[in-house]
C-alpha positions in Angstrom: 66.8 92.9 115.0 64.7 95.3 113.2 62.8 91.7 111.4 62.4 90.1 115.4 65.2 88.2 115.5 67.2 87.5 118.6 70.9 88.5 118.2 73.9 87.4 120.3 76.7 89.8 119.9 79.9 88.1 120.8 82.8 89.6 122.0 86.2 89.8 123.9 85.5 93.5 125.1 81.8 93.0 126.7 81.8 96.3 127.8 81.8 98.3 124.8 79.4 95.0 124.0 77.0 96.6 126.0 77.5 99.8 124.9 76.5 98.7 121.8 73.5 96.3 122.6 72.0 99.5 124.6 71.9 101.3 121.7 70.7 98.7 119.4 67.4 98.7 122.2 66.7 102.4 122.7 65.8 102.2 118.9 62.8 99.8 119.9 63.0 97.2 117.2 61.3 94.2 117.1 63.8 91.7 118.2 66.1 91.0 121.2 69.9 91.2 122.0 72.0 90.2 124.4 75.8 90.0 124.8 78.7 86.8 125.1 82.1 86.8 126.1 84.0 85.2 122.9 88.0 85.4 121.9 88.2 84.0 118.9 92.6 83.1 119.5 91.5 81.4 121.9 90.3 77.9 121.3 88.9 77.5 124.7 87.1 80.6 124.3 85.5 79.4 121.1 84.5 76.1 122.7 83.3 77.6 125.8 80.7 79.6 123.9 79.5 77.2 121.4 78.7 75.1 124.2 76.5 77.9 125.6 75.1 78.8 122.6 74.0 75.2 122.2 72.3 75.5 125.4 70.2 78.5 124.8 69.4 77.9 121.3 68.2 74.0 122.7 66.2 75.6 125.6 64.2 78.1 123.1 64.3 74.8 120.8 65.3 77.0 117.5 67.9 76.8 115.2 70.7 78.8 114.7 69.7 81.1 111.6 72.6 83.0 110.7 76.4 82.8 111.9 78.6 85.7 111.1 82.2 85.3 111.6 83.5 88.9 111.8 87.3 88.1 112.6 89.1 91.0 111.0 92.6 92.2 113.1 95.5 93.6 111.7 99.0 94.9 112.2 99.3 92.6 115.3 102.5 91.6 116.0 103.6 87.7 116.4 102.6 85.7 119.2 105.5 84.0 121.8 105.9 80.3 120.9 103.8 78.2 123.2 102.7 74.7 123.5 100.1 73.1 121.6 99.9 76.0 118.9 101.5 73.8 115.8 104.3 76.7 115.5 102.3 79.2 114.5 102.7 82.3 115.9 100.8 84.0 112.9 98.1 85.9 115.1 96.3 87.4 111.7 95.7 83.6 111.0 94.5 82.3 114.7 91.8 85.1 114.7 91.0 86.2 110.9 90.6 82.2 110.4 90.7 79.8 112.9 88.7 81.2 115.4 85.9 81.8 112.9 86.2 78.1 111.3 86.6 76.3 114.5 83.1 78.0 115.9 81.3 77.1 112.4 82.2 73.3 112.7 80.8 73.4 116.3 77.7 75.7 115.9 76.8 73.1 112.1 74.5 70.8 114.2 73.1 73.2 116.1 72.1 74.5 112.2 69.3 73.7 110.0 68.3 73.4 106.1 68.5 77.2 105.0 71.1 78.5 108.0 73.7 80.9 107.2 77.3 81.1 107.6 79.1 84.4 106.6 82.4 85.0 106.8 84.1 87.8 106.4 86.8 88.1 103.9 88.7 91.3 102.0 89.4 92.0 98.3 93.2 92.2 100.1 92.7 88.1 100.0 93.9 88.8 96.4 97.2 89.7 97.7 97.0 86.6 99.7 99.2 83.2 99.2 98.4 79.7 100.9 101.9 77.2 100.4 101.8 73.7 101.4 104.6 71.3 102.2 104.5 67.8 100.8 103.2 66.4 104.6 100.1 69.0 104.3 101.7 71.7 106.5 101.0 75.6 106.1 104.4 76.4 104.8 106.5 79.9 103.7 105.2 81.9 106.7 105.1 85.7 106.1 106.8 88.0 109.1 105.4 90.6 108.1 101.9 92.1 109.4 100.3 93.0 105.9 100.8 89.4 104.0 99.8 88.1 107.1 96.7 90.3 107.2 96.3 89.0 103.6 96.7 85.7 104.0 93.9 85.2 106.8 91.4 86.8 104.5 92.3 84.0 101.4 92.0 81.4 104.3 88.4 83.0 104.8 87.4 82.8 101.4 89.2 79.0 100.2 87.3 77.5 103.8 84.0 78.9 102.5 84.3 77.7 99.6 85.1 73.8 101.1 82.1 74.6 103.7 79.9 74.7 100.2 81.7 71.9 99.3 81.0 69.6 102.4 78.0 70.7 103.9 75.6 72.8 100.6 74.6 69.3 99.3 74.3 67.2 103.0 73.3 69.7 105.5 71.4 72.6 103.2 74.3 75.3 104.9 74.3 78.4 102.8 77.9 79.5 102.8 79.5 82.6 101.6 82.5 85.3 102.5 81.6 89.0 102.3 84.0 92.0 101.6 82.3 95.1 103.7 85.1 97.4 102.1 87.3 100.1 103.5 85.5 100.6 107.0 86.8 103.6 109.5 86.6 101.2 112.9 89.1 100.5 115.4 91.0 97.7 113.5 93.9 99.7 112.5 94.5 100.8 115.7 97.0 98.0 115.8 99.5 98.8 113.3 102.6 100.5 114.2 101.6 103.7 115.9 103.2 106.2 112.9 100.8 103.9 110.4 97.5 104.3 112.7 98.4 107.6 113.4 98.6 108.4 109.4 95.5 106.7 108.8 93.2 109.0 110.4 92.9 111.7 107.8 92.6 109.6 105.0 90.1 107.1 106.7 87.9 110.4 107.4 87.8 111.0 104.1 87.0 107.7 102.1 86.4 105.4 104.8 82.6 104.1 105.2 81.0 104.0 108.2 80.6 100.7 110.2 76.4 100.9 109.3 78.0 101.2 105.7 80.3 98.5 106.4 77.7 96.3 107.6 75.3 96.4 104.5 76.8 93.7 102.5 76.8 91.4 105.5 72.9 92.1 105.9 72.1 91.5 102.4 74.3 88.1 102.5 71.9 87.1 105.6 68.4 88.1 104.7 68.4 88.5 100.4 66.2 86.1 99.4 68.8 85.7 96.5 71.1 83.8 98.3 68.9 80.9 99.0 69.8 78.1 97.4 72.9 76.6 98.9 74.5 75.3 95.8 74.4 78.4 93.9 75.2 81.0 96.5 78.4 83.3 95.2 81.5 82.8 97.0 82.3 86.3 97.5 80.2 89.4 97.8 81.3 93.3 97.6 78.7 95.9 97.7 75.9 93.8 97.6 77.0 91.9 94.5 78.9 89.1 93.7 82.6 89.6 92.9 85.0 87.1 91.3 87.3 85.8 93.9 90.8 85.1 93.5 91.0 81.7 91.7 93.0 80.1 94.3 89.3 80.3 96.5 87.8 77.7 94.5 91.2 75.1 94.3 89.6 71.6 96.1 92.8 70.9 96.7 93.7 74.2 98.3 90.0 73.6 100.3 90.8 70.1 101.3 94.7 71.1 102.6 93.9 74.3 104.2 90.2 72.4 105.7 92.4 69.2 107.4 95.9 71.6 108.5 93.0 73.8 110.1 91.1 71.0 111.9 94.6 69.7 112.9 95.5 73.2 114.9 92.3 73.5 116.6 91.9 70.0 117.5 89.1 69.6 115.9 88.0 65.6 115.0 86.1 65.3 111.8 
């Protein structure tokens, strides 16, 4: 906002939305913001506000500049099997990844040479593990919350790395994942209560604050750096690049994880 930009803040909790955008206008900056109801586990969420987002940025006939994925829960427990999710009751995966990769593939066209996608990832992605059955299938699903947790994030960095892949060279999309680093906001609120509880002190302590947090997001947007699409790093923590786990860059990993994801959000290519 503060370089004139108009920023939609998307959201499941609009009021708190609000909250923020209110704040964000008392500082009188140069740009605009306005608020969008958005659940990213929720596919008809995601569609529903790409389609509106299409509308708006076709009726101010702009592009869409920068798209940040922000997807970032943990500690949630398992969701009930249902029909139509493909088994997976991993709810670290449905938001940390497929909300975030389903909304890319429908905002691309509304996208020009030069537009940004960033999504954000975690150095705990190095803890993370993708397995594939021999019919293409996400395989070996943790129960537990934290390999979940660390799992999503090496799904956000391996799909960046195929977005560079498939649409750097065609399209002029300037992909990358960010790490923002150990940030004191609400997402631990959803580990077991004792955990969350725990937390606090040491959070206060070496915990950034979510303006902190933000900074390497910022600089992945705007640095003129990072404008080239085919040499843009993978993966950014404070403000630099950092060496991702190797598994990122696998095209194979890229092509499996890219088509099993397409394949749970019904997504055609």
């Amino acid at each position: 906002m503060a370089q004139g930009a108009h920023v939609v803040m998307a959201a499941r909790d609009q009021k708190t939305c609000q909250a923020a955008a209110e704040k964000l206008r008392e500082q009188g900056l140069r740009g605009s913001c306005t608020c969008s109801p958005l659940d990213l586990e929720d596919p008809a969420s995601v569609r529903a506000f790409a389609a509106s987002q299409e509308k708006e940025l076709g009726n101010r006939k702009q592009a869409l500049a920068v798209l940040i994925n922000n997807g970032g829960v943990m500690g949630l427990e398992n969701a009930a099997p249902s029909e139509g999710d493909g088994g997976l009751q991993d709810r670290h995966m449905r938001i940390n990844h497929l909300g975030g990769f389903l909304l890319s593939n429908l905002l691309r066209p509304s996208m020009q040479p030069g537009s940004h996608i960033i999504n954000l990832s975690s150095r705990a992605h190095y803890r993370g593990s993708l397995k594939w059955g021999e019919d293409g299938q996400l395989t070996q699903h943790p129960t537990w919350w934290f390999p979940q947790y660390c799992r999503s994030k090496l799904a956000n960095t391996v799909s960046t790395a195929e977005m560079q892949r498939r649409w750097a060279k065609p399209y002029g999309i300037i992909a990358t994942s960010v790490s923002p680093g150990l940030v004191q906001t609400n997402i631990f609120s959803s580990m077991p209560w004792g955990m969350s509880y725990l937390s606090q002190p040491f959070l206060r302590l070496f915990a950034r604050s979510p303006a902190q947090g933000a900074e390497t997001v910022v600089h992945a947007a705007v640095s003129p750096e990072y404008k080239d699409p085919e040499k843009v790093p993978l993966f950014l923590h404070d403000c630099k690049p950092m060496t991702p786990l190797a598994a990122s860059y696998d095209e194979r990993n890229g092509k499996l994880l890219w088509d099993w994801s397409a394949k749970m959000v019904g997504l055609n290519e």
